[in-house]
C-alpha positions in Angstrom: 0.0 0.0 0.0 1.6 3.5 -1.2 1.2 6.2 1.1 1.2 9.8 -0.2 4.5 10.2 -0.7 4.1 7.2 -3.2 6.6 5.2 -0.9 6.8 2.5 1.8 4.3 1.9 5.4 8.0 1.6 7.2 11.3 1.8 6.2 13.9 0.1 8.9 16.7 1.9 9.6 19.5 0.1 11.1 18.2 -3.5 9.2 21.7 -5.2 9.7 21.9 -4.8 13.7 21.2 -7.5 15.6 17.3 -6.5 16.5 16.9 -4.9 12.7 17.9 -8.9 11.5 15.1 -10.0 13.5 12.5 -7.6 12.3 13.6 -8.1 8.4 12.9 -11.8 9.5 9.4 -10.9 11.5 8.1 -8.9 8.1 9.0 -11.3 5.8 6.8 -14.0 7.3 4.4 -11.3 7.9 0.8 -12.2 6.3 -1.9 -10.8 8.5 -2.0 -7.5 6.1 -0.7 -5.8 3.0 3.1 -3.9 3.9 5.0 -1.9 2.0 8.8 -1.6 3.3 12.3 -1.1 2.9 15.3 -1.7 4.8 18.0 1.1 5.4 21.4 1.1 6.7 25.3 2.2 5.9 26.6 -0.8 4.4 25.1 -1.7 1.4 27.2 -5.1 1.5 25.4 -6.0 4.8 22.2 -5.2 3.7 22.5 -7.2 0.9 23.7 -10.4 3.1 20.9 -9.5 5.5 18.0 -9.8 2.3 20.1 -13.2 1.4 20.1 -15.0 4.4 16.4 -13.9 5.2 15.1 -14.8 1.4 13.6 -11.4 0.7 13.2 -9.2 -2.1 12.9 -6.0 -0.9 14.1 -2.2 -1.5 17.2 -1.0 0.5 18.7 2.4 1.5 22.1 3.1 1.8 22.6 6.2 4.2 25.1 7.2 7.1 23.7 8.6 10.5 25.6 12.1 9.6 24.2 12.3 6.2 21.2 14.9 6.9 20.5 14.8 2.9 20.1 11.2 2.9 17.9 10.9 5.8 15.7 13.2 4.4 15.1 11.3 1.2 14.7 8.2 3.2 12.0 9.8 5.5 10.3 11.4 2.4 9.9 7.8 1.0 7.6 6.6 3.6 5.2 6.8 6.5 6.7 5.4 9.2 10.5 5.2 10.0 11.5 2.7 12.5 15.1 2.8 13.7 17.1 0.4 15.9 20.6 2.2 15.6 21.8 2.9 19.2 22.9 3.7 21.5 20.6 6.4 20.2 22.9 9.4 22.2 25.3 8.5 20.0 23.8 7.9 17.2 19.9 9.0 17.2 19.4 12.2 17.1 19.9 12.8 13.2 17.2 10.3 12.3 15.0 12.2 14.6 15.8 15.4 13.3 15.0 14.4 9.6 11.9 13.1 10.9 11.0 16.2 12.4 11.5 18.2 9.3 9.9 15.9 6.8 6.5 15.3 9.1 8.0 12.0 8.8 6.1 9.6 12.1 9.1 7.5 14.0 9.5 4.9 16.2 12.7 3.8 18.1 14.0 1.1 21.0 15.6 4.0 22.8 15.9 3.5 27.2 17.5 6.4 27.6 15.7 9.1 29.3 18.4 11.6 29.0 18.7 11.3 25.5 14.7 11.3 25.1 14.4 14.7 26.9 17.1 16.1 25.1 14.8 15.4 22.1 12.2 16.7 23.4 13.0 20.2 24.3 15.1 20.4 20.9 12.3 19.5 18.7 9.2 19.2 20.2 8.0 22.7 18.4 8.9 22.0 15.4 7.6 18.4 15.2 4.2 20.3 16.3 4.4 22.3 13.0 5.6 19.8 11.0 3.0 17.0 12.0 5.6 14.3 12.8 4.4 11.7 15.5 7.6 10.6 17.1 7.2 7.5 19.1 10.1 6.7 21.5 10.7 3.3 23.7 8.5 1.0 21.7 10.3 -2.5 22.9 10.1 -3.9 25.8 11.2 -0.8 27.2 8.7 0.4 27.6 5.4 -1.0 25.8 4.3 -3.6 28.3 5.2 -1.3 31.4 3.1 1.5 29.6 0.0 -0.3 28.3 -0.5 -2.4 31.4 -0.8 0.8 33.6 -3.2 2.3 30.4 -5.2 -0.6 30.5 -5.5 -1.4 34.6 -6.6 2.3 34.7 -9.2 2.3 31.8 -10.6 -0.3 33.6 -10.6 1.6 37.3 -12.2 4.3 35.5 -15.0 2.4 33.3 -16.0 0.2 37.0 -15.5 3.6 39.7 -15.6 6.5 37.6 -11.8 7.1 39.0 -8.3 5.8 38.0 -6.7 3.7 40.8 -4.3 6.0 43.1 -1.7 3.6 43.1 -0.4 0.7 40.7 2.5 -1.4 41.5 4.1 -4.0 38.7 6.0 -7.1 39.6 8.2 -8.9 37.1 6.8 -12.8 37.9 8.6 -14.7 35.0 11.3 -13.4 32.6 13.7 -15.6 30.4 15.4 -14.2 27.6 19.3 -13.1 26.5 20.8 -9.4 26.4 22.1 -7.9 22.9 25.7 -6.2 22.7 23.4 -3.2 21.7 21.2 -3.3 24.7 24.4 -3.2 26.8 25.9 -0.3 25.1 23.2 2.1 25.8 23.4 1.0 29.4 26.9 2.2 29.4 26.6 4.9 27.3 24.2 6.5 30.2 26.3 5.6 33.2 29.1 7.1 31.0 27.3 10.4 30.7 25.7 10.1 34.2 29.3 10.1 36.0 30.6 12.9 33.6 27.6 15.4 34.4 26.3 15.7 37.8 23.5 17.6 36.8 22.4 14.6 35.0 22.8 12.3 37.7 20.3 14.5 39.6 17.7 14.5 36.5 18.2 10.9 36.2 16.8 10.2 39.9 13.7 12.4 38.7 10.3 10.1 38.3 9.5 12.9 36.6 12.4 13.8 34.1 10.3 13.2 31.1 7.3 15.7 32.0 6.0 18.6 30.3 7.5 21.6 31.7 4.6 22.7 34.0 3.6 19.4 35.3 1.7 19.0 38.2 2.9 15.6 40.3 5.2 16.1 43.3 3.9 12.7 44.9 7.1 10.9 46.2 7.5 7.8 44.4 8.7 4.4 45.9 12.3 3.8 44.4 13.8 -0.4 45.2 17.3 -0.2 45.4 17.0 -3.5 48.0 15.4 -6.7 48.3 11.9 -6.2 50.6 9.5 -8.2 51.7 6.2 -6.6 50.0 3.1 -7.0 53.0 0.6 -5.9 50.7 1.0 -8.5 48.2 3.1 -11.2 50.6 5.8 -11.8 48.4 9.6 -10.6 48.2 10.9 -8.2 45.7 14.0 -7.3 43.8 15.3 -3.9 42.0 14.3 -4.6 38.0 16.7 -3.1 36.0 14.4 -1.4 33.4 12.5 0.4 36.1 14.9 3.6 35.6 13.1 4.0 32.1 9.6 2.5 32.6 8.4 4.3 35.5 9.4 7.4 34.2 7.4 6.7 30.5 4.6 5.7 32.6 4.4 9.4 33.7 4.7 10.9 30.8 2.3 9.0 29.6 -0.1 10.4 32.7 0.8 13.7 31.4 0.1 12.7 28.2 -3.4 11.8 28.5 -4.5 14.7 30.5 -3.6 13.7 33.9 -5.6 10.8 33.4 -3.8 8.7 36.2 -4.4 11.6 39.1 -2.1 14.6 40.1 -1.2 11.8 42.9 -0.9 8.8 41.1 2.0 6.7 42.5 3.5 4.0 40.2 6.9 1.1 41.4 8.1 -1.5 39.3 10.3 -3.8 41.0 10.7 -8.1 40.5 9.2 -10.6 42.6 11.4 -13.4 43.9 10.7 -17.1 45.2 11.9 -16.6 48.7 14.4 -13.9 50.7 17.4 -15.5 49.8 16.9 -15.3 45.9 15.9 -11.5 46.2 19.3 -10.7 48.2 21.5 -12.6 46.3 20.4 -11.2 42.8 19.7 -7.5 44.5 23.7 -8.1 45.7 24.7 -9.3 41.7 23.2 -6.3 39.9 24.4 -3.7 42.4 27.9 -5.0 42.3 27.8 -5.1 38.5 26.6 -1.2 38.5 29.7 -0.8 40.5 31.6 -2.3 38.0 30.3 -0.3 35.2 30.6 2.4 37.2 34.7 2.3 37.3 36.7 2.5 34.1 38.9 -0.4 34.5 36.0 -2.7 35.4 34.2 -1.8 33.1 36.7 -2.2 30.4 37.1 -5.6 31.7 33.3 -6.1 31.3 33.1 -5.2 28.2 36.1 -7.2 27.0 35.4 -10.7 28.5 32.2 -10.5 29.6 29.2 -8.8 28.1 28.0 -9.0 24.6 29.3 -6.9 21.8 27.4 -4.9 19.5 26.2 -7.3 16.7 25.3 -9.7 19.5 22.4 -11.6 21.3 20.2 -14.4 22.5 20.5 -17.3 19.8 17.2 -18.5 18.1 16.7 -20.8 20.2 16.6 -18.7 23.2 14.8 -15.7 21.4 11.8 -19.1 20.8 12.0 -19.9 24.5 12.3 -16.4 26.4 8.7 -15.3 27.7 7.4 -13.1 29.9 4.8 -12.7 32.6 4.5 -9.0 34.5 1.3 -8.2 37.1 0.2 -5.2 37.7 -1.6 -4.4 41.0 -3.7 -1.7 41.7 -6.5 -0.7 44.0 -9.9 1.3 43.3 -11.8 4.3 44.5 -13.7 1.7 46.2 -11.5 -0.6 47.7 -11.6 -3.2 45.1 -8.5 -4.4 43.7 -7.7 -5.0 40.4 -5.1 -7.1 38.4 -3.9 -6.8 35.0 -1.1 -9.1 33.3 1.2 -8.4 30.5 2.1 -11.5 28.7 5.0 -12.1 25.8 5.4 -15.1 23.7 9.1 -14.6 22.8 12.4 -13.1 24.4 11.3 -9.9 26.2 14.5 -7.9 24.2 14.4 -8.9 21.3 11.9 -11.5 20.1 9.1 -9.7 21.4 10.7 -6.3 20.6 11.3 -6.9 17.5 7.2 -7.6 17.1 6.2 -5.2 19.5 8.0 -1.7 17.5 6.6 -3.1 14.1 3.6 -3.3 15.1 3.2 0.1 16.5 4.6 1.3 13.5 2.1 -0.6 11.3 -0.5 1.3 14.0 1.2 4.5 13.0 1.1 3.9 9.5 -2.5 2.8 9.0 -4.7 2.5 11.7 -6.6 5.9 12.6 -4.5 7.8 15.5 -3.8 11.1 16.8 -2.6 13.1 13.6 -1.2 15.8 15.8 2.4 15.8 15.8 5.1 15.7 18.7 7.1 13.2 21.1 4.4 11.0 22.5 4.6 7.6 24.2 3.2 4.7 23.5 -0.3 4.5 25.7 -0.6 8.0 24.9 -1.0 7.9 21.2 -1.4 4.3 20.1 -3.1 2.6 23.3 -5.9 0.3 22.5 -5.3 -0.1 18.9 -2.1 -1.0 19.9 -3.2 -3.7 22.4 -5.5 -4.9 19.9 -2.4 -5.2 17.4 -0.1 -7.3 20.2 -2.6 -9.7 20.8 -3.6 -10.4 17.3 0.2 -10.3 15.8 2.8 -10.3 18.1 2.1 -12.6 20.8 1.8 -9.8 23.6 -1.3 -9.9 25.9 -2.9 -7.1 28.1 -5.8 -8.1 29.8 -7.6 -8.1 33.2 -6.8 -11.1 35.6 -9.4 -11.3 38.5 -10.8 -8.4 40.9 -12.2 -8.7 44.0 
């Protein structure tokens, strides 16, 4: 299906990383609807390999990250650019930029708040004008974080007339491997973090990603430790994509219109079998954010130990990973409510790889807010958007039980 710019529904920019490979694979077994895409990247060579060993036929782009003129055609080609090519404050902010100027919509796998508000205040003015829709943390950072909130809180509102006051989500299952890419935007932001204090204190911020103006002040529950939750009698461990999450989840509140409450509290943290499990893996991941923290550790990290760029889960891990996240909330009336998130695949890059095509396929041709700017994605896609996971990516928001 053409769009106006006689051109593509998506073009995918950064097709030869490791999550691109995986989307080129997604859209060529792709069958529930009529698509219209093209992969983009530097190397011509490698995009070339990549349409080999997937079996496709389909148009590429050859275009660096600093070529502005390039980007620009590419974005005038199609609806809907999608963009794995991180760590994206390195590497991002051109493809947002052409984008911007072309009215061109976007989506990216970015979990980097920093980066995301930088963006923000840059170009939020002139994607206004412009019309672009620019859709950031569409993977599993942070769609499953940010619909399961949406969708627990449509449903507090449809039984009470109010949104609940407080949500909390536990991380019950999770299997699935890390990507070399993945890794390097976690560094990238400690890197930056340590250099500029004034980031560090932004970071810390539930509220960092905001509109200027907004009205929350609510202290938020942070879990740096393992703690025994009373509420929901079970033990919990810090979860390592809570930095990013929690803080889309509030833009997102900001988003809709306040739709969560000027008081709306929000904690994501992991549950754990027993008290020993939650120490031991609380006491893992802080000392490896010690490590990363100091140069010649992490040096040595990222020479023996964690993936490089390029690499990931293997197939048969990305086919076994799941995952299983609750979210727990409690109405105006003292009922509580429980909503699951449910993924068929690896959480970062199986069921990435699904989840930012299909919001892009929503951007490109279901029926959603034509006004442009930086939106997230409950704020702009929501329920078409849940309708999409659970029909083509293996992804499942619904209600579990209330009380």
């Amino acid at each position: 299906m053409a769009n106006e710019k006689n051109g593509y529904d998506l073009v995918l920019y950064g097709a030869t990383s490791f999550v691109g490979q995986i989307i080129c694979e997604y859209l060529a077994a792709y069958k529930d609807e009529q698509v219209t895409w093209a992969m983009a990247g530097r190397s011509e060579q490698k995009l070339i390999e990549v349409k080999q060993r997937v079996g496709i036929d389909v148009p590429h782009v050859v275009v660096n990250a600093d070529d502005e003129d390039g980007l620009r055609a590419m974005c005038e080609q199609t609806k809907v650019v999608l963009t794995t090519v991180g760590p994206y404050a390195l590497y991002g902010e051109s493809v947002v930029k052409a984008c911007v100027n072309t009215g061109t919509a976007y989506c990216d796998l970015t979990g980097e708040p920093q980066w995301i508000k930088r963006m923000v205040d840059k170009y939020q003015s002139a994607a206004q004008q412009s019309g672009a829709r620019l859709v950031n943390c569409t993977g599993f950072d942070s769609i499953p974080s940010d619909l399961g909130v949406y969708h627990l809180q449509r449903l507090a509102i449809e039984k009470t007339g109010k949104p609940a006051t407080q949500i909390k989500m536990r991380v019950h299952r999770i299997r699935g491997g890390a990507s070399g890419g993945t890794v390097a935007s976690l560094l990238n932001v400690l890197k930056e973090a340590k250099k500029d204090p004034g980031l560090r204190k932004a970071l810390v911020n539930p509220y960092v990603l905001c509109p200027e103006g907004h009205p929350y002040s609510v202290r938020q529950k942070n879990h740096k430790s393992a703690e025994y939750d009373d509420e929901l009698n079970m033990w919990t461990m810090p979860f390592v994509m809570a930095s990013i999450n929690e803080r889309v989840v509030h833009r997102s509140n900001a988003l809709l219109g306040n739709m969560y409450g000027e008081n709306f509290r929000y904690d994501e943290a992991m549950s754990a079998k027993n008290k020993s499990i939650a120490k031991k893996t609380t006491l893992g991941l802080g000392a490896f954010m010690v490590a990363a923290n100091i140069s010649p550790l992490r040096i040595l990290l990222e020479k023996f130990v964690l993936p490089k760029p390029g690499e990931g889960p293997s197939k048969e891990e990305q086919l076994n990973g799941i995952y299983d996240m609750r979210f727990y909330g409690t109405l105006a009336n003292g009922e509580k409510i429980e909503v699951k998130v449910l993924g068929d695949r690896d959480p970062g890059y199986g069921s990435t790889a699904k989840m930012i095509t299909q919001a892009g396929l929503c951007l490109a041709n279901d029926s959603v807010d034509t006004q442009g700017g930086f939106w997230t994605p409950a704020s702009l896609l929501n329920d078409k958007l849940i309708k999409r996971l659970a029909e083509h990516a293996g992804v499942i928001v619904e209600e579990v039980s209330s009380q």
